[in-house]
Every structure is written in C-alpha cells, then in structure tokens.
C-alpha positions in Angstrom: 68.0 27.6 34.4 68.9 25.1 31.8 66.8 22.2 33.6 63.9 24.9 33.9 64.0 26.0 29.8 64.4 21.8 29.1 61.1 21.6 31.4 59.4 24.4 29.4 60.4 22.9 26.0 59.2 19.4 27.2 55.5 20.4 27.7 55.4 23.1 24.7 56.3 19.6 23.0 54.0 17.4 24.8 51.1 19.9 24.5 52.1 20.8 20.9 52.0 16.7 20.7 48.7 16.4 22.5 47.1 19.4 20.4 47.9 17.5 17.2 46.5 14.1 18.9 43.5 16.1 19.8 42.5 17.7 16.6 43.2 13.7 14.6 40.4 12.4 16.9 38.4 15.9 16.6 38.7 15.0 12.6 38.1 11.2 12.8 34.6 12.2 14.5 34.0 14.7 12.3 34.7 12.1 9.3 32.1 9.4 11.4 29.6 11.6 11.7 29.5 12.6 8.2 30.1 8.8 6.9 27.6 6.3 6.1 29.7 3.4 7.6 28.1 0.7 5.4 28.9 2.4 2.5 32.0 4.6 2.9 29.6 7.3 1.0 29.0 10.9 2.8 25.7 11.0 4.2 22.6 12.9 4.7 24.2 15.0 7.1 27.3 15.8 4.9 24.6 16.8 2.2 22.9 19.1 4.2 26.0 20.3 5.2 27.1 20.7 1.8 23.9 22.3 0.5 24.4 25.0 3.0 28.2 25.9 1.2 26.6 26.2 -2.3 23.3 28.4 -3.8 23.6 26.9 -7.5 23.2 23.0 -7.4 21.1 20.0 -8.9 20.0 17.5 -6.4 19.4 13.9 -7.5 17.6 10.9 -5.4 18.2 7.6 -6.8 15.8 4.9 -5.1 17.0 1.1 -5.8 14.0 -0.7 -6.9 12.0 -3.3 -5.3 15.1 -3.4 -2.9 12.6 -4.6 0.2 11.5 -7.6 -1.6 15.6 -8.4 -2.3 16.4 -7.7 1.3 13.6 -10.1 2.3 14.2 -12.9 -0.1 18.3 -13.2 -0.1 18.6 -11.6 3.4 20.0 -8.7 5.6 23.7 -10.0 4.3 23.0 -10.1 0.5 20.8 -6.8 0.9 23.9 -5.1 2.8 26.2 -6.0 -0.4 23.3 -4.6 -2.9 23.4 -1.1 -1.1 27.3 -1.5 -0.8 27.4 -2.2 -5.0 25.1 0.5 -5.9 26.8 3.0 -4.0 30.2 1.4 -6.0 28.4 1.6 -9.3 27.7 5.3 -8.7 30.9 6.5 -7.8 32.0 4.6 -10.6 29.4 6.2 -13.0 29.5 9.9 -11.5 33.5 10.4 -10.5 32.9 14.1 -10.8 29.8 14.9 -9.0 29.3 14.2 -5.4 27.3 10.8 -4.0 25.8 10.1 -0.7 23.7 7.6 0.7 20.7 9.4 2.2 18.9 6.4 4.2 18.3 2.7 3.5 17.7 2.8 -0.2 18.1 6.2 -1.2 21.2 7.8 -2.4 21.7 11.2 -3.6 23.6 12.7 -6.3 24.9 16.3 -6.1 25.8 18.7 -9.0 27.7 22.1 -8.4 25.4 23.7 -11.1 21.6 24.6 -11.0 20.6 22.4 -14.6 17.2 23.6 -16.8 14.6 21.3 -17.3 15.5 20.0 -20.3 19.3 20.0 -19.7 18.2 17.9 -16.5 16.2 15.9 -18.7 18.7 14.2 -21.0 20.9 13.8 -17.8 18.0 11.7 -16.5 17.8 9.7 -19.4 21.6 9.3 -19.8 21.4 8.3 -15.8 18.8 5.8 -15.9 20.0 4.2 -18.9 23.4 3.9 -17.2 21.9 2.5 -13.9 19.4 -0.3 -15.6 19.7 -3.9 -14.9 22.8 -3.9 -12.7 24.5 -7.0 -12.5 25.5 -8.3 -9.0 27.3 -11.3 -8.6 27.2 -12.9 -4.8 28.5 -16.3 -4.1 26.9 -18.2 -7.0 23.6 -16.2 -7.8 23.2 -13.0 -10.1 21.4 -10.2 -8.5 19.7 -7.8 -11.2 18.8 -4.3 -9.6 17.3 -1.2 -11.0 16.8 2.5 -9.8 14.3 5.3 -9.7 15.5 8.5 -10.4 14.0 12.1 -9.3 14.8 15.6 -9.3 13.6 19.1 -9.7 13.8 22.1 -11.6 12.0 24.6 -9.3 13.0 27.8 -9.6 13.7 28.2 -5.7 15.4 25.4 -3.7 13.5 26.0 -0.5 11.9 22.7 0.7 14.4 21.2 -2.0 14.2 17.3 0.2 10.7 17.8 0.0 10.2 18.5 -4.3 12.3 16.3 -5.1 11.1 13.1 -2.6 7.4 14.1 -3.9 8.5 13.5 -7.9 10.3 10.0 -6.7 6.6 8.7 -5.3 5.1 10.2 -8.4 8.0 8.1 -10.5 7.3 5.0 -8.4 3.5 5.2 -8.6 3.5 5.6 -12.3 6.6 3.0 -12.5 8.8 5.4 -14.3 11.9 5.7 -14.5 12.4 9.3 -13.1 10.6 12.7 -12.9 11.4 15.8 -12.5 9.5 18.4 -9.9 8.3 21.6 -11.4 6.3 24.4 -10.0 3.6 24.1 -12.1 2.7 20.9 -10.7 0.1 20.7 -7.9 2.1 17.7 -5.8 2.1 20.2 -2.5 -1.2 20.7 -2.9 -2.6 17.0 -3.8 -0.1 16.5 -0.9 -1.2 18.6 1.7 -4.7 17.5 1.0 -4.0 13.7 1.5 -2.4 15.1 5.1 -5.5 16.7 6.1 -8.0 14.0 4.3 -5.6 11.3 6.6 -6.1 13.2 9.5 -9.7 12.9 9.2 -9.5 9.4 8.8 -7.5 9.0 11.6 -9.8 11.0 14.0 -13.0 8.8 13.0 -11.4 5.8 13.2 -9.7 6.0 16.5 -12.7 7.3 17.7 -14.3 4.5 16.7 -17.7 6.4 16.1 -16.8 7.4 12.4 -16.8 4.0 11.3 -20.2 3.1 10.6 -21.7 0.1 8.7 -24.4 0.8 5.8 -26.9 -2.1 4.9 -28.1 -3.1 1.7 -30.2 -6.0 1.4 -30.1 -8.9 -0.7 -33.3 -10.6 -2.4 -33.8 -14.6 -3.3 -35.0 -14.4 -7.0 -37.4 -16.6 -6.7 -39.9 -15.2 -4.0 -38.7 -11.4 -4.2 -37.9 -11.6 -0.5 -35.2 -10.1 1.7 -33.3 -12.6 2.6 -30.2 -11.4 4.0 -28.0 -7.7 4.0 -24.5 -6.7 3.2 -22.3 -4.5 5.8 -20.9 -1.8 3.8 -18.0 0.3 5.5 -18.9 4.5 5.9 -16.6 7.0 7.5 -18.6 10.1 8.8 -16.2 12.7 9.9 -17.0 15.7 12.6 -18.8 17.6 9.9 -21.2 14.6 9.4 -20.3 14.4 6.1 -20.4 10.4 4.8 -17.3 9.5 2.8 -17.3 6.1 0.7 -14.5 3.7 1.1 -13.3 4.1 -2.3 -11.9 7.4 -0.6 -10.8 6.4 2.8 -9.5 2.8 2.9 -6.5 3.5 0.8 -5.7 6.2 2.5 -6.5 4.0 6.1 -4.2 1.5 4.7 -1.0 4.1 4.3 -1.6 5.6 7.8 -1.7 2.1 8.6 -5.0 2.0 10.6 -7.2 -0.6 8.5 -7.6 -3.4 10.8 -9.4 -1.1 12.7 -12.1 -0.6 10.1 -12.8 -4.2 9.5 -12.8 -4.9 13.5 -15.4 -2.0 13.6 -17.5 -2.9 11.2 -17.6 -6.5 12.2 -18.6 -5.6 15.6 -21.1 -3.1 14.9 -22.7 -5.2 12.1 -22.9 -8.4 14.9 -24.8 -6.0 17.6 -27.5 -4.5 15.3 -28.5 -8.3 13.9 -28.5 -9.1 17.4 -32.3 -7.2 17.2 -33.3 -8.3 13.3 -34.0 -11.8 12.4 -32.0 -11.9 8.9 -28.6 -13.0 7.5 -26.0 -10.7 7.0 -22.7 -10.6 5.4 -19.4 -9.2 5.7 -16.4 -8.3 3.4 -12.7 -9.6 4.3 -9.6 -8.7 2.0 -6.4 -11.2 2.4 -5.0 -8.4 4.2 -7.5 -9.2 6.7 -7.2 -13.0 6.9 -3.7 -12.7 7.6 -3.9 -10.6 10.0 -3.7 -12.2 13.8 -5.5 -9.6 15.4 -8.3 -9.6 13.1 -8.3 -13.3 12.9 -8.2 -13.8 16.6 -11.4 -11.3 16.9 -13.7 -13.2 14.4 -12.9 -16.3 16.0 -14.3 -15.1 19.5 -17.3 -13.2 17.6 -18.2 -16.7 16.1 -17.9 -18.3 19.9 -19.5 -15.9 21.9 -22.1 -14.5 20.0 -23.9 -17.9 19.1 -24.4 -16.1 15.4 -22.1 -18.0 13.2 -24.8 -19.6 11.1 -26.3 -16.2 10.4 -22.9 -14.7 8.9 -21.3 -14.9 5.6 -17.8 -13.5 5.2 -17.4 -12.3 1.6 -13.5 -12.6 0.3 -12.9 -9.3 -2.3 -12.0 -11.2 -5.2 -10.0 -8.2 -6.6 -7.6 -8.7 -3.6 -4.9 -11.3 -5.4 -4.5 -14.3 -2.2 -0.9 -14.7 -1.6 -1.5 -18.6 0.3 -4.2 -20.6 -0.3 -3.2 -22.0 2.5 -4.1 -19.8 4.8 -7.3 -18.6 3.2 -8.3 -22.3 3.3 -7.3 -22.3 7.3 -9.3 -19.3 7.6 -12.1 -20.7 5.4 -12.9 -24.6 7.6 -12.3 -22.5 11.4 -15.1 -20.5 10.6 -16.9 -22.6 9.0 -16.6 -24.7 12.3 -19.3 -22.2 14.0 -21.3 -22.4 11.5 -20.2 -19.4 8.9 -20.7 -18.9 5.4 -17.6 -18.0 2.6 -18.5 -16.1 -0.2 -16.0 -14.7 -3.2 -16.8 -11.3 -3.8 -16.6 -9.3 -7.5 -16.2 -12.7 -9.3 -15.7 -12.4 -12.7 -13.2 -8.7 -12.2 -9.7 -8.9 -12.0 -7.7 -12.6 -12.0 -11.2 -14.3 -12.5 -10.4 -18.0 -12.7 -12.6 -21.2 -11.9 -9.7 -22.7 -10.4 -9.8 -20.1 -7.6 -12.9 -21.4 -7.0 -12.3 -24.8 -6.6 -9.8 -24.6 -4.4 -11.7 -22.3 -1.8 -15.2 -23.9 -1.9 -17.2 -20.8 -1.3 -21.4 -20.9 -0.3 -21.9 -17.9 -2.6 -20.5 -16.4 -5.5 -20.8 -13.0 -6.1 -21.0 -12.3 -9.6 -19.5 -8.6 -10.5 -21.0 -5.9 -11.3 -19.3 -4.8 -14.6 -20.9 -8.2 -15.7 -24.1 -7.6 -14.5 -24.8 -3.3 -15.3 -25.5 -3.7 -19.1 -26.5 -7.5 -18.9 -29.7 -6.6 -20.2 -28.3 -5.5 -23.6 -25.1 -7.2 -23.3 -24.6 -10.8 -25.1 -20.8 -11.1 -24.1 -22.0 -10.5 -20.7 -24.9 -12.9 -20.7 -23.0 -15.6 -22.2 -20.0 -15.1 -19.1 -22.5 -15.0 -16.6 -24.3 -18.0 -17.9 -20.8 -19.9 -18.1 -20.5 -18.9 -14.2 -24.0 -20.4 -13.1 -23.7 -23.3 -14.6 -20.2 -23.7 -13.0 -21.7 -22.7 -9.5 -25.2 -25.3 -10.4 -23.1 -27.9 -10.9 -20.7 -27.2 -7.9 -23.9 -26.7 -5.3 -22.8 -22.9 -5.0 -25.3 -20.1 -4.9 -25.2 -17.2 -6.9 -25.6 -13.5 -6.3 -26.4 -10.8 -9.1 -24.8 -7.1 -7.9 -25.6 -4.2 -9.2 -28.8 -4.7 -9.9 -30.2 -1.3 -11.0 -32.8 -1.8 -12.9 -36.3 -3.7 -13.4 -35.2 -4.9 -17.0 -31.4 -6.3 -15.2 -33.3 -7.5 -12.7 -35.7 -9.2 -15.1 -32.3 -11.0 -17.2 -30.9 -12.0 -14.2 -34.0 -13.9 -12.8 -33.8 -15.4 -16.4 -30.4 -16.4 -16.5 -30.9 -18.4 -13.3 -29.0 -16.7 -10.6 -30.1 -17.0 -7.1 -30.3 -13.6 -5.1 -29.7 -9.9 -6.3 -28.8 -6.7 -4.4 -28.5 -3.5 -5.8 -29.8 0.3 -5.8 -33.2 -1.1 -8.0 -33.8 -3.1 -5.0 -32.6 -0.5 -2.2 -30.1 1.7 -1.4 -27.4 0.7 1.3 -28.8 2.6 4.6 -27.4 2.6 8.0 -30.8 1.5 9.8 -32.6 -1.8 8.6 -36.1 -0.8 8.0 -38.8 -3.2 7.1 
C-alpha cells in the first residue's frame, strides 16, 4: 500500500510539476504574442486588447518623421536602433501612461482617462515639445529625429484607429506637429469620397478605355498655321463624364496606377497620328523617365512605329529632376530615333537657366502664369523677353501657352516667340479636325 500511495504522490507531483511547466510556456506565448520583439513595447494587439478592458481612455499615435528616408540612407541596422530609441525615449518621457509600438513607425500612447479638447491640447503641445529633435548617437554620427503626433476628442470611440490615423495624415500633409480629430470635421466624408473618386479611377484606367488623350494644337507665329498638337490626358468614367487630370492623377498616383496613364496615352496618341500628317507632342514627369517599364515602352514605340521624328516629349518643368543623369540618358536614346525634348511650364516653380543647359531641350515651353496677363503685364514681358533671347541665342524654339486671347496673342508674336497654343487658338478636343 505504501509503494501504491508513494506512486500516487509521485504523479500528483509530476503532473502538479508539468501543470506549472505548462501554464510558464502558456504565458511566455501569451507575452510573444502581445510583444513587439524589436522593441520590447506591447503591441497593436495588446492595445486592442487593452482598449477592450477600459471605456474612458485617450489614444495617442506618434509617427517618427521622415523615418523612410533614415531607414534608406543609414540602413535597415541604423533604422532598427532609431525605432528601438524612440520607443526608449517614450517610456522614458511617459513612465505613467502605457506605450506600444503599433507597426513600423507608429507608436501609440494610451491614457486611462477620456481628456477634453483643450486639456488634450496642452498635452499635445507639452508632447511634441518633449519629442523634438531627438538626439541619437550611433557609432560616430548623430541621428536627429522628430515625431508627428495625433489624437481625437470625439465624443464616441467607435472607429477610434480610424479618427485618430485620419488627423495624423491631416498633421503630416499640413506639416504640423499634431492634430486632434473632432466631429465636426468632415475627414470621413472628404475620406470616403477620395475611396469612391479612386475607385473610379481605378475602373477607367484598368479598363484602359477611360484614358483618353485630348488634342490641342499648336500654331508657328509666323504663318498662323497648325503645326503640331499636344496629347492631353482625360479620364471619362462609366457615366461619360470627362474629369481633368488636375483631379485624377494625384489620386492615380496614391492608388499607385500612373504608369498606366502615361503608357495609355502614349499609345493612343501614336495610333491616331498614324492617319494625320502633323507633329505631336507628349508630357513625361521624372516619375516617368525613371520608370523601366515606361522607359522600355517608348523605346520600342520609337523603333517600331518609324514616328520618332514626328514626336516631341515635353518634361513638366514643375516636376523637381532628382538625376540629371538619367534625364540626360533618357534625353540622347530618344533622340537616337529621331525625337524631340521639350521643358514644359518653364518659368513656374525652380525656374533656372542652368536647368536648361544641362538638358538641351528643342522647345521651351514658356508658362502660362507668364504668358495670361502678358498683354498688360511689364514684369511679365520683361521675364519672357529674358527667356527668348536665352533660347535665340541657344538655337531653342519657343512656345507661348495659354494663349487666350487676340491681344496675348498679338504680344507674343511681338516679343518674338515661335509657336502658341491655347483656348484663343482652339480648345483641346479628342478628334483632330481640320
């Protein structure tokens, strides 16, 4: 009986012993799964665990600043000890509030009281004055990094992650240094709106027929004749309706489906001057140089099409070039079928006769906040001369825009610049009608 009651004791001990084992590794996964292992901090699933324990709170987002541009310029190493010496700088700052590192760059900061607006206000600007131009030290450089705060002071906390994300993008838009959601604002609304407005965009451009090119022709000063036209990007969504691309390429570029505008347009522009005898012209951003895909499909164009020394590829001046370099690659392949460079909206923007030289365009196209009053405007007429007698003396060609009247139209003539286009001349139309 003894050896029998010894047995017993033995397993109550072992499974006593195995119970204990069971519920350390039960708590050690419990502890991982709720861990940001980078940062030690609790993460987004602790917060939403935590938010379920508590109705009053204050929720926080603090977004490090520029922290993709750090990450790419020191590296994944030096980014990795950035994210681990924010999250040390807030749980140094905040010792009695709760931190977490949501995802990549975002951290969140959680308050066991629901604050007012302008209680939350002052916290803000305590925070962000506390978390401005941090001082990193790594090996022998000095890392400065700064934060974005958001919050909100809704009176509900339903859709909480979604409030207070939208006042961060509104912070980071307007480059402040946080904002605070409130109901009165119309983010879900201007929100919802971009949704549906990208949706539409996204339809016509996969479908490839809501991407259509407009023409507007282009007139040599000298005899009044069309002489070439511009391809002019349209979306026309499943109502018909015709939206300008002041409207739909930013939008195309955050849904991330802008090459596919450029490719359209380029392709559709080459078949319809297939049929007509004239010129035409095309505008590239830097975004579009760059790109391989895009690059790649101009290049065959050019070669297979036998229409290189009918097209001139306008560069948007207002786009800042990055590389020179590769503009200036770019640039001599096409001009190796026979194409034509032009810099777009010269004299807008970064304006600078440098720009100029270094690219060695065919055409400059002079902008049209130069060119609208220039009838009336000295300061404009004395730019504008300064740029044709630049481009005369360079053997570049100049183009008026925005022609739009007989009496601009008249000044321009005067002032020597080669062609004009603009809605005195015509209006940009889909079909070339002569």
């Amino acid at each position: 009986m003894a050896n029998s009651s010894e047995k017993e004791q033995d397993q109550k001990e072992k499974i006593k012993h195995l119970s204990k084992e069971l519920r350390a590794v039960q708590k050690n996964l419990v502890e991982q799964f709720y861990t940001d292992p980078l940062t030690r901090l609790p993460n987004l699933y602790k917060l939403r665990h935590d938010l379920e324990e508590i109705s009053d709170f204050t929720l926080i987002i603090a977004n490090i600043d520029n922290f993709k541009l750090l990450n790419d310029f020191y590296g994944f190493v030096v980014g990795d000890f950035i994210l681990e010496s924010f999250a040390k700088s807030l749980k140094t700052e905040l010792q009695d509030v709760s931190v977490y590192r949501m995802a990549g760059d975002e951290f969140a900061i959680l308050l066991h009281e629901r604050m007012s607006f302008y209680l939350l206000k002052n916290y803000l600007t305590y925070l962000s004055r506390q978390l401005t131009h941090l001082k990193y030290a790594y090996a022998q450089t000095e890392i400065y990094v700064d934060c974005t705060l958001s919050s909100s002071a809704s009176f509900s906390h339903s859709d909480i992650f979604s409030k207070v994300s939208m006042a961060l993008k509104y912070a980071k838009r307007e480059q402040l240094k946080f904002w605070i959601f409130e109901d009165t604002m119309n983010f879900s609304q201007e929100y919802e709106s971009n949704l549906k407005y990208a949706t539409k965009v996204r339809k016509a451009i996969m479908d490839f027929s809501g991407i259509v090119p407009y023409f507007q022709p282009i007139i040599d000063n000298k005899t009044d004749e069309i002489i070439k036209f511009e391809a002019l990007s349209r979306l026309v969504d499943e109502e018909g309706v015709i939206h300008s691309p002041h409207n739909f390429i930013p939008i195309a570029k955050m849904i991330k489906v802008y090459d596919k505008i450029t490719m359209a347009i380029i392709d559709k522009s080459f078949k319809v001057f297939e049929t007509h005898p004239f010129d035409f012209s095309i505008n590239l951003s830097f975004e579009d140089i760059i790109n391989e895909e895009i690059y790649d499909f101009i290049i065959r164009k050019l070669r297979d099409s036998n229409m290189g020394h009918r097209v001139t590829f306008e560069l948007l001046e207002s786009e800042r070039v990055n590389d020179f370099n590769k503009v200036m690659h770019f640039f001599n392949e096409i001009k190796r079928y026979g194409a034509k460079v032009a810099i777009d909206d010269f004299g807008s923007g970064f304006s600078n006769f440098s720009y100029i030289i270094k690219l060695n365009p065919d055409f400059i196209k002079i902008d049209g906040s130069l060119i609208k009053d220039i009838d009336k405007d000295k300061n404009a007429q004395i730019v504008v001369e300064t740029i044709v007698d630049f481009s005369k003396k360079m053997g570049i060609k100049t183009v008026a825009e925005f022609v739009h009247s007989s009496t601009v139209l008249s000044t321009v003539k005067q002032l020597g610049i080669d062609y004009s286009q603009g809605y005195f001349i015509d209006m940009p139309s889909p079909q070339i009608d002569l």
